[in-house]
N, CA, C, O and CB atoms as a CASP TS submission, in Angstrom:
PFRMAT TS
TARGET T0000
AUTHOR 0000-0000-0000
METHOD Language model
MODEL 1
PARENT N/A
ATOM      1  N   UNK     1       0.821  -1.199   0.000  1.00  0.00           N
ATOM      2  CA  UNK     1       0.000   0.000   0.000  1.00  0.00           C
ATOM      3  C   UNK     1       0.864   1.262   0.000  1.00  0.00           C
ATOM      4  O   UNK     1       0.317   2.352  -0.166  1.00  0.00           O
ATOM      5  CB  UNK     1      -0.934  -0.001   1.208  1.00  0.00           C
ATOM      6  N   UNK     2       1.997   1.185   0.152  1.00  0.00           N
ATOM      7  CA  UNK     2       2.546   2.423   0.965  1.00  0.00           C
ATOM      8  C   UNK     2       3.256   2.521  -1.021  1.00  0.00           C
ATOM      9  O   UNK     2       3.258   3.525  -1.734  1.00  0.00           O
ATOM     10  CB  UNK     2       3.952   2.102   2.983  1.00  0.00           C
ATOM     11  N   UNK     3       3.554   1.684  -1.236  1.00  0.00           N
ATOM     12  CA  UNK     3       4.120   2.299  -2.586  1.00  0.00           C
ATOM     13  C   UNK     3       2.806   2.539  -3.623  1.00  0.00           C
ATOM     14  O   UNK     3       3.139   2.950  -4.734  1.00  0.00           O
ATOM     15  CB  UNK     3       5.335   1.144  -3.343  1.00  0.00           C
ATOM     16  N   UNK     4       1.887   2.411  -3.488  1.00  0.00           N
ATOM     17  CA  UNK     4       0.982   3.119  -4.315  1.00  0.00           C
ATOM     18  C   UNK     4       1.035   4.994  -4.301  1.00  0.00           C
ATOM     19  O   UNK     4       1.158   5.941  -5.078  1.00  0.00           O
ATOM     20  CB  UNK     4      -0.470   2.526  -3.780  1.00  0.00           C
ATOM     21  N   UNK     5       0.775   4.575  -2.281  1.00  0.00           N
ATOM     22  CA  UNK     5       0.811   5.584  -1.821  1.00  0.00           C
ATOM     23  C   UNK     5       1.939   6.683  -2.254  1.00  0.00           C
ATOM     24  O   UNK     5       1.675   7.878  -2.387  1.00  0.00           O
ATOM     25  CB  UNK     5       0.770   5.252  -0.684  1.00  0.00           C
ATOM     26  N   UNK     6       3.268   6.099  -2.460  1.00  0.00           N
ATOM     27  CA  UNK     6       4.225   7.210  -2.942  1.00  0.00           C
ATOM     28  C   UNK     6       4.126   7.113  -4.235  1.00  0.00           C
ATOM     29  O   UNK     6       4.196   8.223  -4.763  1.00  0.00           O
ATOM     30  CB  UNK     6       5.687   7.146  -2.527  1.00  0.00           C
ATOM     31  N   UNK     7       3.964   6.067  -5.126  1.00  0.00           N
ATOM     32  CA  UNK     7       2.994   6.517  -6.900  1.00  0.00           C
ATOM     33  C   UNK     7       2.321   7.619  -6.827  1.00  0.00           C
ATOM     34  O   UNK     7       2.968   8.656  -6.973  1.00  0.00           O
ATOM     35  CB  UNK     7       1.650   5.438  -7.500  1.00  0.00           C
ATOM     36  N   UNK     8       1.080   7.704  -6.623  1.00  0.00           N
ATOM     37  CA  UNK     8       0.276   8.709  -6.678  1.00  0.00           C
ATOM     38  C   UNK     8       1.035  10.130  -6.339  1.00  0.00           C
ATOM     39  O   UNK     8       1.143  11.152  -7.016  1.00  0.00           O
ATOM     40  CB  UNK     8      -0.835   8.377  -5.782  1.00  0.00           C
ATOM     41  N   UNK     9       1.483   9.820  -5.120  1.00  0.00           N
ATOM     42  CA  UNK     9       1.936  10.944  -4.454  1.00  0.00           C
ATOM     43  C   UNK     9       2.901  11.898  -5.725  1.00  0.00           C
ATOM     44  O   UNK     9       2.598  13.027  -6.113  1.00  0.00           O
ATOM     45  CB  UNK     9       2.875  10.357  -3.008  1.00  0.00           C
ATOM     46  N   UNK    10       4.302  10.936  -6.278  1.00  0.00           N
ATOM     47  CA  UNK    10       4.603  11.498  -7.082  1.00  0.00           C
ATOM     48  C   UNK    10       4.135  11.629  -8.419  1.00  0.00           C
ATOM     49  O   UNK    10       4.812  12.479  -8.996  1.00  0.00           O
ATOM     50  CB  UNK    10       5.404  11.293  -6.992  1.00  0.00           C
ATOM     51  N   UNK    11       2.835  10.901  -9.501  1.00  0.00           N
ATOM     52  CA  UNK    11       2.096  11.744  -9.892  1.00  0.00           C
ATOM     53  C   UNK    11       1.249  12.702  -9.852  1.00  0.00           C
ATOM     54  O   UNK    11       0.774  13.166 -10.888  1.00  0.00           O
ATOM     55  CB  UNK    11       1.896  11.494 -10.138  1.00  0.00           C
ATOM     56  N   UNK    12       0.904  13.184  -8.553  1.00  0.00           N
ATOM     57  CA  UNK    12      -0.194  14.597  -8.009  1.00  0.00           C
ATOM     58  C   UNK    12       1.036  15.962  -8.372  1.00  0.00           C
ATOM     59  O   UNK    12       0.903  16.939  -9.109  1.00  0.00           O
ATOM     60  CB  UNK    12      -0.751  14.505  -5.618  1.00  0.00           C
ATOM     61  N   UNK    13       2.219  15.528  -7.513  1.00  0.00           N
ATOM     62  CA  UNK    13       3.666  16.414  -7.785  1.00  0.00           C
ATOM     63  C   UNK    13       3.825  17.278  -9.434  1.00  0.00           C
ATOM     64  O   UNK    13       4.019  18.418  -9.856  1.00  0.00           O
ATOM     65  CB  UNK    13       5.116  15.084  -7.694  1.00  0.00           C
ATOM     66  N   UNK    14       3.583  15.807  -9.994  1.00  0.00           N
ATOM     67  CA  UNK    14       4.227  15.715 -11.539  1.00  0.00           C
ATOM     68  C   UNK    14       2.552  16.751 -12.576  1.00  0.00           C
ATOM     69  O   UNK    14       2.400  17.453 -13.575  1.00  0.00           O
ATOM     70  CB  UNK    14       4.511  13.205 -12.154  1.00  0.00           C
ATOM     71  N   UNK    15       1.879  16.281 -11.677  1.00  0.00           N
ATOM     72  CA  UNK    15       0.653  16.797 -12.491  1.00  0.00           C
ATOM     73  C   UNK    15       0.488  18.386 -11.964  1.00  0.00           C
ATOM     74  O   UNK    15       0.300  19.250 -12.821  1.00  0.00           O
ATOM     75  CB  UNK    15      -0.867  15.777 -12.152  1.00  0.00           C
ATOM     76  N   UNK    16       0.550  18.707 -10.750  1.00  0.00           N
ATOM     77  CA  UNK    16       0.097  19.532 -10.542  1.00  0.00           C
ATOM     78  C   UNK    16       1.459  20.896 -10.714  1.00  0.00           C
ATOM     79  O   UNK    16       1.257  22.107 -10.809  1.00  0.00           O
ATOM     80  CB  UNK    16      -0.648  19.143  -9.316  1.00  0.00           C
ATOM     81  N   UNK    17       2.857  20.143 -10.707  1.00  0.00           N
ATOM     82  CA  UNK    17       3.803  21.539 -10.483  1.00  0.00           C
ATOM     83  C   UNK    17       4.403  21.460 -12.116  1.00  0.00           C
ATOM     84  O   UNK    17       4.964  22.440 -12.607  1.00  0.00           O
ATOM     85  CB  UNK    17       5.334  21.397  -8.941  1.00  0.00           C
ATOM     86  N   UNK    18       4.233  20.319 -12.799  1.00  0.00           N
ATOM     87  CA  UNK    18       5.231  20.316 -14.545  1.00  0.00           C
ATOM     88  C   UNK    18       5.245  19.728 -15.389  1.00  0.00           C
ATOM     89  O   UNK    18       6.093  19.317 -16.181  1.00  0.00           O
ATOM     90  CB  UNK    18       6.388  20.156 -14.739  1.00  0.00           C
ATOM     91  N   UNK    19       3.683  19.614 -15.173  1.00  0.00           N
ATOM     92  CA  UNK    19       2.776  19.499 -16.647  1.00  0.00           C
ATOM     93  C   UNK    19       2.412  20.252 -16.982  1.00  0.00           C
ATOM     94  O   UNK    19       1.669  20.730 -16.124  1.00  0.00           O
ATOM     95  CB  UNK    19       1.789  18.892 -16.880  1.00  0.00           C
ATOM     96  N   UNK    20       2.432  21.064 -18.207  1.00  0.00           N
ATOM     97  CA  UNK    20       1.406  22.156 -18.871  1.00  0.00           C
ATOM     98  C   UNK    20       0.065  21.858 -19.092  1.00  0.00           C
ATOM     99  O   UNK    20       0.164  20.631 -19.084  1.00  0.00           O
ATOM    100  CB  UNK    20       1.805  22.549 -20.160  1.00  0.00           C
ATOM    101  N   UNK    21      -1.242  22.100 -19.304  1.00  0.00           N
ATOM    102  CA  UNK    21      -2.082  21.969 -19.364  1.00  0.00           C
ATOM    103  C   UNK    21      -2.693  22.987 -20.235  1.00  0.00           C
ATOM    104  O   UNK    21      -2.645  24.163 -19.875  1.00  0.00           O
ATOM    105  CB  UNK    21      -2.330  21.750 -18.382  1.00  0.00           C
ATOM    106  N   UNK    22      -3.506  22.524 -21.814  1.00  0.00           N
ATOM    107  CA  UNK    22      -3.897  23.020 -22.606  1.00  0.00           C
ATOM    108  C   UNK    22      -4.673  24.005 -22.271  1.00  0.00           C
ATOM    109  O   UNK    22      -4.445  25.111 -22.761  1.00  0.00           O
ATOM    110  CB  UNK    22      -4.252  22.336 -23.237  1.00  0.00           C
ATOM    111  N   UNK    23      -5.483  23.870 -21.595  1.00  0.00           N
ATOM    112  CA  UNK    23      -6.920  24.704 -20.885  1.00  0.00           C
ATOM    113  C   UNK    23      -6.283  25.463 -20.147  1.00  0.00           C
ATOM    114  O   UNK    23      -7.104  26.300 -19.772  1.00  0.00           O
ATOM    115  CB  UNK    23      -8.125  23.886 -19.935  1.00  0.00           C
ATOM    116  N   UNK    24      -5.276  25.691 -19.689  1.00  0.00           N
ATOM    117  CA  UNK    24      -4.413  26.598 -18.431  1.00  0.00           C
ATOM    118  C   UNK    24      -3.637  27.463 -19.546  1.00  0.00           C
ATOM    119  O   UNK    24      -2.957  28.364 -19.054  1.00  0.00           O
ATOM    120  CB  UNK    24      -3.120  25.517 -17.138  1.00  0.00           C
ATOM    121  N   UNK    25      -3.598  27.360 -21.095  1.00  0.00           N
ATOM    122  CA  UNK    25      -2.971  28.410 -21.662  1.00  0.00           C
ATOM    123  C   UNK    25      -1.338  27.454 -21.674  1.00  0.00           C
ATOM    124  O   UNK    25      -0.318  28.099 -21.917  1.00  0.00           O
ATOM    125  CB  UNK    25      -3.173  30.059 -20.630  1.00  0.00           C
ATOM    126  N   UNK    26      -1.267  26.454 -21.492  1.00  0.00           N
ATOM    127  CA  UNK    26       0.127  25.423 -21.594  1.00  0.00           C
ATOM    128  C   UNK    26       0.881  26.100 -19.966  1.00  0.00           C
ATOM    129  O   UNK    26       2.094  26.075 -19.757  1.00  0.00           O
ATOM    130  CB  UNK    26       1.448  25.839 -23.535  1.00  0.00           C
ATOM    131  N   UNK    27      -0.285  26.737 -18.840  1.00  0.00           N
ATOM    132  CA  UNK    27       0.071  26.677 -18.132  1.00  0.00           C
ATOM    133  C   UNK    27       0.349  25.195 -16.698  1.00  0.00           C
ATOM    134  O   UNK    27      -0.343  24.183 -16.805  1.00  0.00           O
ATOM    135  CB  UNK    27      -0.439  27.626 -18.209  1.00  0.00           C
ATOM    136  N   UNK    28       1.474  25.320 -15.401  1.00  0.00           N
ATOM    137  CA  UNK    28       0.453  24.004 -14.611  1.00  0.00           C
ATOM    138  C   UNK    28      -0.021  24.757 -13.555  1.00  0.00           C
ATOM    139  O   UNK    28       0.446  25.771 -13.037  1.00  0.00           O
ATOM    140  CB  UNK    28       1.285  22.439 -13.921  1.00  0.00           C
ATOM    141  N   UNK    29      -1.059  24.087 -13.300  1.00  0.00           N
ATOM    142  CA  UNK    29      -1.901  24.335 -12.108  1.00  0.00           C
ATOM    143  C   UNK    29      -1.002  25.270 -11.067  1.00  0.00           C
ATOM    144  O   UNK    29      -1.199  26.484 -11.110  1.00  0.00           O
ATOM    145  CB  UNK    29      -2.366  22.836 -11.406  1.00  0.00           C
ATOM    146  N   UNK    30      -0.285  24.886 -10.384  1.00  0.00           N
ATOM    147  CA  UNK    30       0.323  25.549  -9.937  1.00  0.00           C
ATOM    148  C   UNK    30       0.543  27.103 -10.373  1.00  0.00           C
ATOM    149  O   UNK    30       0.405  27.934  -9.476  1.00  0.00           O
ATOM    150  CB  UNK    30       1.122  24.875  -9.913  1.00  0.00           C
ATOM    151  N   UNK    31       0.891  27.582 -11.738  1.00  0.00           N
ATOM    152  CA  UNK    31       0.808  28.606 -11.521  1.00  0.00           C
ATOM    153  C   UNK    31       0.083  29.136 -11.518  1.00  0.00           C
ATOM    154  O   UNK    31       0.239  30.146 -10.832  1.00  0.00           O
ATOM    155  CB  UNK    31       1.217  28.992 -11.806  1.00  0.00           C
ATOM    156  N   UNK    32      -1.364  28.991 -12.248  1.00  0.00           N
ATOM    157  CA  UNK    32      -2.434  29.843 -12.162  1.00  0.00           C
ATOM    158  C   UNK    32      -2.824  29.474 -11.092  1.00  0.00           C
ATOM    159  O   UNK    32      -3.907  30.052 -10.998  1.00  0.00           O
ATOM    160  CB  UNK    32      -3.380  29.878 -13.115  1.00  0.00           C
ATOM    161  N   UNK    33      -2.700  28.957 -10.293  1.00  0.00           N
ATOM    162  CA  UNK    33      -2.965  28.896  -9.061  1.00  0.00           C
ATOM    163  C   UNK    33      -2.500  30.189  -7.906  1.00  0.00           C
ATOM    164  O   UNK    33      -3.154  30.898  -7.142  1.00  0.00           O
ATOM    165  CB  UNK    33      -2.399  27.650  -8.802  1.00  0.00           C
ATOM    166  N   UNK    34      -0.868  30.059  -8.266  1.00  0.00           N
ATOM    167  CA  UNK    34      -0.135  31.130  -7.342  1.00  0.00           C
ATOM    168  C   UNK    34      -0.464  32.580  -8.367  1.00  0.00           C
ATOM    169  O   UNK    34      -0.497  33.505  -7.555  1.00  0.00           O
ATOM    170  CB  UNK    34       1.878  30.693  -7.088  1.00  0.00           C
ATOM    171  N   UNK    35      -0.619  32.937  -9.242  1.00  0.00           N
ATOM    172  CA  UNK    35      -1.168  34.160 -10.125  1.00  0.00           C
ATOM    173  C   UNK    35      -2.920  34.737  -9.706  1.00  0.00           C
ATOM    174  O   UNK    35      -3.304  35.898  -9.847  1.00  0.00           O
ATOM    175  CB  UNK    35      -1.128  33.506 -11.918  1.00  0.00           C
ATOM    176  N   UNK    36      -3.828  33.495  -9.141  1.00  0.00           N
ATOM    177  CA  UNK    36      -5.115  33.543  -9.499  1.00  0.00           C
ATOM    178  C   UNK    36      -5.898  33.895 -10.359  1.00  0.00           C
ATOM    179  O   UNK    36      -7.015  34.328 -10.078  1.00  0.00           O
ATOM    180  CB  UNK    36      -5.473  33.861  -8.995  1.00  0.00           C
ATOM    181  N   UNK    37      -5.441  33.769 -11.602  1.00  0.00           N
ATOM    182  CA  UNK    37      -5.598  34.011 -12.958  1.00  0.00           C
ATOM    183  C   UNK    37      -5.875  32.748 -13.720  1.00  0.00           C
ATOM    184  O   UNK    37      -4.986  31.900 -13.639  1.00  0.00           O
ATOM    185  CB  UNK    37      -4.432  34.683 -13.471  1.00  0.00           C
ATOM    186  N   UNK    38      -6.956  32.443 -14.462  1.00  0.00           N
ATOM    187  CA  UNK    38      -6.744  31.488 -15.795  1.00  0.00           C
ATOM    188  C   UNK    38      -8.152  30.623 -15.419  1.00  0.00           C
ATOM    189  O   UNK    38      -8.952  30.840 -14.509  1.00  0.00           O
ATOM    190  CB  UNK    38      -4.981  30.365 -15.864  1.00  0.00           C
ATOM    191  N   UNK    39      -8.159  29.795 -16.229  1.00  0.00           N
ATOM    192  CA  UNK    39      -9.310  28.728 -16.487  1.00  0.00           C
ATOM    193  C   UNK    39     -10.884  29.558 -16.381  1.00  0.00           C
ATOM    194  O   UNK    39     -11.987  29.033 -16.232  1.00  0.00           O
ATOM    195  CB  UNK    39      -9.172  27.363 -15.156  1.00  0.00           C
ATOM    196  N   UNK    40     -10.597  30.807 -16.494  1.00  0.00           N
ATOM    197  CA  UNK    40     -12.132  31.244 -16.802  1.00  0.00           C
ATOM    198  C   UNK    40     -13.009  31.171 -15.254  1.00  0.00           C
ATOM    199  O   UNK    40     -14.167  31.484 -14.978  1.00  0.00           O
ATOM    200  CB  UNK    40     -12.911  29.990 -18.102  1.00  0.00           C
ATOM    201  N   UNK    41     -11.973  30.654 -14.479  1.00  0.00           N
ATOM    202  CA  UNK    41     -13.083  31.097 -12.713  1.00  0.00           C
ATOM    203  C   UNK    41     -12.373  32.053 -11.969  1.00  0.00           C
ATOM    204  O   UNK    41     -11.338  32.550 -12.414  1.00  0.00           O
ATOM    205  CB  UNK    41     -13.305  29.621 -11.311  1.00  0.00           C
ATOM    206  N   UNK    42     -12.947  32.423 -10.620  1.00  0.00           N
ATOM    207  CA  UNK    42     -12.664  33.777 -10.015  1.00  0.00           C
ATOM    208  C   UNK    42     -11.935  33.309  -9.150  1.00  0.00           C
ATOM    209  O   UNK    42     -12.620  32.301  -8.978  1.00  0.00           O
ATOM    210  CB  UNK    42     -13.745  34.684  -9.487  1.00  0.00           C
ATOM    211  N   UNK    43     -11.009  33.167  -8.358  1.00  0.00           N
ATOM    212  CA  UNK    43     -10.404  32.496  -7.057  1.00  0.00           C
ATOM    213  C   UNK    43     -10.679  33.607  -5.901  1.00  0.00           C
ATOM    214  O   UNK    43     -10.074  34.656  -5.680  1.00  0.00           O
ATOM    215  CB  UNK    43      -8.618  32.131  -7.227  1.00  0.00           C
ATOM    216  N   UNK    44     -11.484  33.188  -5.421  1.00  0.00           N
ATOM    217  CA  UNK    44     -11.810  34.479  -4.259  1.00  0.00           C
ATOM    218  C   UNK    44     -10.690  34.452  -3.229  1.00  0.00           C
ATOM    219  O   UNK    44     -10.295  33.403  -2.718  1.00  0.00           O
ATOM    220  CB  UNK    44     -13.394  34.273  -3.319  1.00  0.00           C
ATOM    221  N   UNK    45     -10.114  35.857  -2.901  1.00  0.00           N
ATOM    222  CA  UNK    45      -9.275  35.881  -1.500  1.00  0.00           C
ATOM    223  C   UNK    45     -10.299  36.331  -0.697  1.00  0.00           C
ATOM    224  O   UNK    45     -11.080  37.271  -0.847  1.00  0.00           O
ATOM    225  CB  UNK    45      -7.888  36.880  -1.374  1.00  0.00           C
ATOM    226  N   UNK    46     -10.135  35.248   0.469  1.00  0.00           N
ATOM    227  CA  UNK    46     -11.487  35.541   1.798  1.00  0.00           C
ATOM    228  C   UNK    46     -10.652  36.128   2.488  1.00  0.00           C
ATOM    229  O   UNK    46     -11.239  36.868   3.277  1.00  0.00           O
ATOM    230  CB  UNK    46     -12.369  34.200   2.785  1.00  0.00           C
ATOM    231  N   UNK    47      -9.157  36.195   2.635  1.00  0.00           N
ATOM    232  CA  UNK    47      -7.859  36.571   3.261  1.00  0.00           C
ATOM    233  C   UNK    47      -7.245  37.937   3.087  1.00  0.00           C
ATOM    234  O   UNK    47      -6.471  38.601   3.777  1.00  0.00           O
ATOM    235  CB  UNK    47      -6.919  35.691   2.812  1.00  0.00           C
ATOM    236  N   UNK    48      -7.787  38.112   2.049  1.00  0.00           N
ATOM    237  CA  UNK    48      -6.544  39.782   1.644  1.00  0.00           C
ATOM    238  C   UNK    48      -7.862  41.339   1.765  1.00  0.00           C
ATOM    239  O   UNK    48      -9.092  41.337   1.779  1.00  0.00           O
ATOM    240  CB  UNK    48      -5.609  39.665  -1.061  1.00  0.00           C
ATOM    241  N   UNK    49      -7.066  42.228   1.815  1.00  0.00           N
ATOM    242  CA  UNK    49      -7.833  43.341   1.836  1.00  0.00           C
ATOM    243  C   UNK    49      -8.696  43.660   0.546  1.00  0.00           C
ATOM    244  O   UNK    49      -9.758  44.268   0.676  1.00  0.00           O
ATOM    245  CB  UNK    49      -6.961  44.389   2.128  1.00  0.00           C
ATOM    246  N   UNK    50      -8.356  43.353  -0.393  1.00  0.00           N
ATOM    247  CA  UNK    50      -8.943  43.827  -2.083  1.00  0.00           C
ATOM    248  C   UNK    50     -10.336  43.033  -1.748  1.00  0.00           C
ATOM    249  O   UNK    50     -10.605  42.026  -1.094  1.00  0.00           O
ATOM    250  CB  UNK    50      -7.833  43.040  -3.881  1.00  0.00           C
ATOM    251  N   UNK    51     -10.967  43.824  -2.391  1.00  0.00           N
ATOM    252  CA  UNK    51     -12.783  43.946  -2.358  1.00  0.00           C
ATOM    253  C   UNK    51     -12.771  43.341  -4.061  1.00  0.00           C
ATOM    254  O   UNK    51     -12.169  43.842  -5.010  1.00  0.00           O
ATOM    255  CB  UNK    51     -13.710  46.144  -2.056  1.00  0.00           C
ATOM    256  N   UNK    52     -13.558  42.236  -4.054  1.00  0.00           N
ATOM    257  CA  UNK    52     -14.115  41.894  -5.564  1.00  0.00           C
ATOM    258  C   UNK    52     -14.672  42.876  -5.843  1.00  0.00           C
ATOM    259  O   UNK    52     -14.954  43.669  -4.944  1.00  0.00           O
ATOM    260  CB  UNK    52     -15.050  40.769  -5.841  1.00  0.00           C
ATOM    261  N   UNK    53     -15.003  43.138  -7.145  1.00  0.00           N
ATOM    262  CA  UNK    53     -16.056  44.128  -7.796  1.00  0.00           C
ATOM    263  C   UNK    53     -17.112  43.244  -8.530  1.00  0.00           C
ATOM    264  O   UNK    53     -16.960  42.326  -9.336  1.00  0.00           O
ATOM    265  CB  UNK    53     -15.323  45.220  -8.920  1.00  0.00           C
ATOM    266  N   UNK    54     -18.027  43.708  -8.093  1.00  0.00           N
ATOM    267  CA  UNK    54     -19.554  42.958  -8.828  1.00  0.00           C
ATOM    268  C   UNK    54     -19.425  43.414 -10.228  1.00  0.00           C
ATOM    269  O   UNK    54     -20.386  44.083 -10.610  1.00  0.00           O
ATOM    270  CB  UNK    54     -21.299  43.586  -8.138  1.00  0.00           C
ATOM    271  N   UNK    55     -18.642  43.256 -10.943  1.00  0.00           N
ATOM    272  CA  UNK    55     -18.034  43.879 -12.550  1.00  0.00           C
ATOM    273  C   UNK    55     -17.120  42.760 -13.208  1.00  0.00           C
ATOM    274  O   UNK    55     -16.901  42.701 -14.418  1.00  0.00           O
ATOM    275  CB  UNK    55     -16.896  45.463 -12.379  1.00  0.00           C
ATOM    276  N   UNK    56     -16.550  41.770 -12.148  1.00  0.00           N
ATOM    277  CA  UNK    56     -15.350  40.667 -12.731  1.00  0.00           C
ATOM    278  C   UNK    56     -16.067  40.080 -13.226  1.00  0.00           C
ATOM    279  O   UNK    56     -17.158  39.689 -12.811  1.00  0.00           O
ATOM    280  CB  UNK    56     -14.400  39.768 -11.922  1.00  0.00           C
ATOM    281  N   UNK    57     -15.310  39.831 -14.725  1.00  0.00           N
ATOM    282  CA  UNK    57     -15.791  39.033 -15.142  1.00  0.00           C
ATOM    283  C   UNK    57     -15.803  37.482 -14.739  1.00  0.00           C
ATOM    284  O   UNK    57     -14.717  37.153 -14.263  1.00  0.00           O
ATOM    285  CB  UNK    57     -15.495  39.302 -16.026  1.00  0.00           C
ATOM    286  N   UNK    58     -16.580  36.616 -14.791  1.00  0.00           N
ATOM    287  CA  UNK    58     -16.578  34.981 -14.155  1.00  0.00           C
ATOM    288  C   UNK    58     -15.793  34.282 -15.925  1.00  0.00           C
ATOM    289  O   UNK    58     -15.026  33.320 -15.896  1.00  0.00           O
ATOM    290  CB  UNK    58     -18.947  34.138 -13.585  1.00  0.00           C
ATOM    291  N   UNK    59     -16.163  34.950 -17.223  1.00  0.00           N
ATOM    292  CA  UNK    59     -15.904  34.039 -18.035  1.00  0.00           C
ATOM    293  C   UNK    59     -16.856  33.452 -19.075  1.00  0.00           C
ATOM    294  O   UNK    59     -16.632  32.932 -20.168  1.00  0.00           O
ATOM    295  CB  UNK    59     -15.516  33.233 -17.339  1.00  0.00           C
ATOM    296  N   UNK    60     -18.108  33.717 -18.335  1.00  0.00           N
ATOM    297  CA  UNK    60     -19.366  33.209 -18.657  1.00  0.00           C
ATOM    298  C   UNK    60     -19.987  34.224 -19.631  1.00  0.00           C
ATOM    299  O   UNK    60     -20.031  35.401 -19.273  1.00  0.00           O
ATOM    300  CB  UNK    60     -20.224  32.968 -17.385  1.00  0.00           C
ATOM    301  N   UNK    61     -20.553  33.803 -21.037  1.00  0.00           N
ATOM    302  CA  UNK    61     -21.227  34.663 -21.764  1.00  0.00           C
ATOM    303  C   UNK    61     -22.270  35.312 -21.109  1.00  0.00           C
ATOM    304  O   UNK    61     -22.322  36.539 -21.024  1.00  0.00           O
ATOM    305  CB  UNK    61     -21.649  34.103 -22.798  1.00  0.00           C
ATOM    306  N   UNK    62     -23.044  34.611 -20.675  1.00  0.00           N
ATOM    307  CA  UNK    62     -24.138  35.483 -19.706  1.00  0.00           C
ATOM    308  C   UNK    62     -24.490  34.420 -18.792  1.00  0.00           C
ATOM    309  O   UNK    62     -24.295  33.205 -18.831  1.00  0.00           O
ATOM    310  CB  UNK    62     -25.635  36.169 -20.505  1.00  0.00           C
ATOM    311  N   UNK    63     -25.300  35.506 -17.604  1.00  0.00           N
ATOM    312  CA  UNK    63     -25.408  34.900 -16.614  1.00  0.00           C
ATOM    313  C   UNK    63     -26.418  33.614 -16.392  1.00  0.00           C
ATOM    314  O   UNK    63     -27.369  33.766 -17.158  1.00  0.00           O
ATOM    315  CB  UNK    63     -25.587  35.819 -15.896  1.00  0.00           C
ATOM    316  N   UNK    64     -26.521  32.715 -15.818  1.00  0.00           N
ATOM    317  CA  UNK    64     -27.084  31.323 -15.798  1.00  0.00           C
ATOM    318  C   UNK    64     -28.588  31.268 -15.839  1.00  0.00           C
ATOM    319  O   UNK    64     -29.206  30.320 -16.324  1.00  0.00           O
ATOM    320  CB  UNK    64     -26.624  30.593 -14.561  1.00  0.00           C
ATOM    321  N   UNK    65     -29.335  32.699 -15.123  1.00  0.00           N
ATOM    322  CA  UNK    65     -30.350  32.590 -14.591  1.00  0.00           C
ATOM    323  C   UNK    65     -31.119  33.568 -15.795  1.00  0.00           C
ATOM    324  O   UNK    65     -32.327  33.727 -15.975  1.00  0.00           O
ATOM    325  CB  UNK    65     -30.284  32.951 -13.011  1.00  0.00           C
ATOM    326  N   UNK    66     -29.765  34.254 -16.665  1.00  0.00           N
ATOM    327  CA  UNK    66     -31.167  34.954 -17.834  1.00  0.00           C
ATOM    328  C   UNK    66     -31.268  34.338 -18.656  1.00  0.00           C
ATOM    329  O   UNK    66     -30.482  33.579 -19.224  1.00  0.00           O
ATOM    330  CB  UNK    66     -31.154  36.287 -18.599  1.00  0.00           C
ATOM    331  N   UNK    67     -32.440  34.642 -18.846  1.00  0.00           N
ATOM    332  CA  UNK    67     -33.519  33.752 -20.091  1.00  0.00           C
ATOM    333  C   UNK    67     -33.403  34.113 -21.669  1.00  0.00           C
ATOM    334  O   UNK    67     -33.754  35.292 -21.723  1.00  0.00           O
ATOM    335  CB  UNK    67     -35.274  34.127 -19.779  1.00  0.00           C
ATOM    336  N   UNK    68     -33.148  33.764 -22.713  1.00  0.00           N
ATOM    337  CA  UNK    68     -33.076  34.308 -23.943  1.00  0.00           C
ATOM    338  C   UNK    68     -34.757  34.289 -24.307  1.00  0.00           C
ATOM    339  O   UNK    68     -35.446  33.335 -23.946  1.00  0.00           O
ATOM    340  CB  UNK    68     -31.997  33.406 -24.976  1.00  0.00           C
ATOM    341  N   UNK    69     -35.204  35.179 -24.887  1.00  0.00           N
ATOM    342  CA  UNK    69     -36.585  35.017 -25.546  1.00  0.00           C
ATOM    343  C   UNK    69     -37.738  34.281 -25.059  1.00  0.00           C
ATOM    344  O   UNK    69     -37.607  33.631 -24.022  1.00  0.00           O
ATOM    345  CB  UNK    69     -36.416  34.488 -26.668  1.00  0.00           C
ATOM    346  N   UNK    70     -38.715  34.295 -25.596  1.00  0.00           N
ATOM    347  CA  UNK    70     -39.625  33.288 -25.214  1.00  0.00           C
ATOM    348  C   UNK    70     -39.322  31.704 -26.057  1.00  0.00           C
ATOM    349  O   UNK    70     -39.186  31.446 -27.253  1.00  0.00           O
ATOM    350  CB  UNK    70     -41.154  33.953 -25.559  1.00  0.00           C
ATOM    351  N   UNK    71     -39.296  30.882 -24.885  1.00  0.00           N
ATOM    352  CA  UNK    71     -39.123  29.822 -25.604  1.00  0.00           C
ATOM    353  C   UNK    71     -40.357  28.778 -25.732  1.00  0.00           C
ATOM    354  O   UNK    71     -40.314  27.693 -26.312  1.00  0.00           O
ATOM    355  CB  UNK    71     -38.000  29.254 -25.075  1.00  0.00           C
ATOM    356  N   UNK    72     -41.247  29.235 -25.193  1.00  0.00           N
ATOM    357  CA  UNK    72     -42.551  28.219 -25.747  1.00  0.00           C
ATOM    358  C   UNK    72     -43.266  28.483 -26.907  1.00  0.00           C
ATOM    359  O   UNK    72     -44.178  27.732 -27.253  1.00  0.00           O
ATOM    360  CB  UNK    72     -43.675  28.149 -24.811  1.00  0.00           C
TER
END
């Protein structure tokens, strides 16, 4: 068990700090991670002084809950 355990372990390493990732811009996780930038979501700091603005964009063409036209 314990060498699975260090498998995984060093693919989570390998995946998450130096692999590029297409969808990340051929970035890895890691950095858009430490940037909080990329993949089209918001990474909220619950921690730092900066105030979101109800203006960021999420990424999303429009919002989930508006309706296009009548659809019946």
């Amino acid at each position: 068990m314990s060498e699975l355990i260090l498998g995984l372990t060093e693919y989570f390493s390998f995946y998450d700090q130096e692999r590029p990732h297409q969808c990340l811009a051929y970035r890895t996780p890691d950095q858009v991670y430490m940037s909080a930038q990329g993949g089209g979501a918001v990474i909220v700091d619950r921690f730092g002084t900066e105030q979101l603005s109800a203006t960021t964009s999420t990424g999303q063409r429009r919002p989930a809950t508006q309706q296009i036209g009548n659809t019946a």
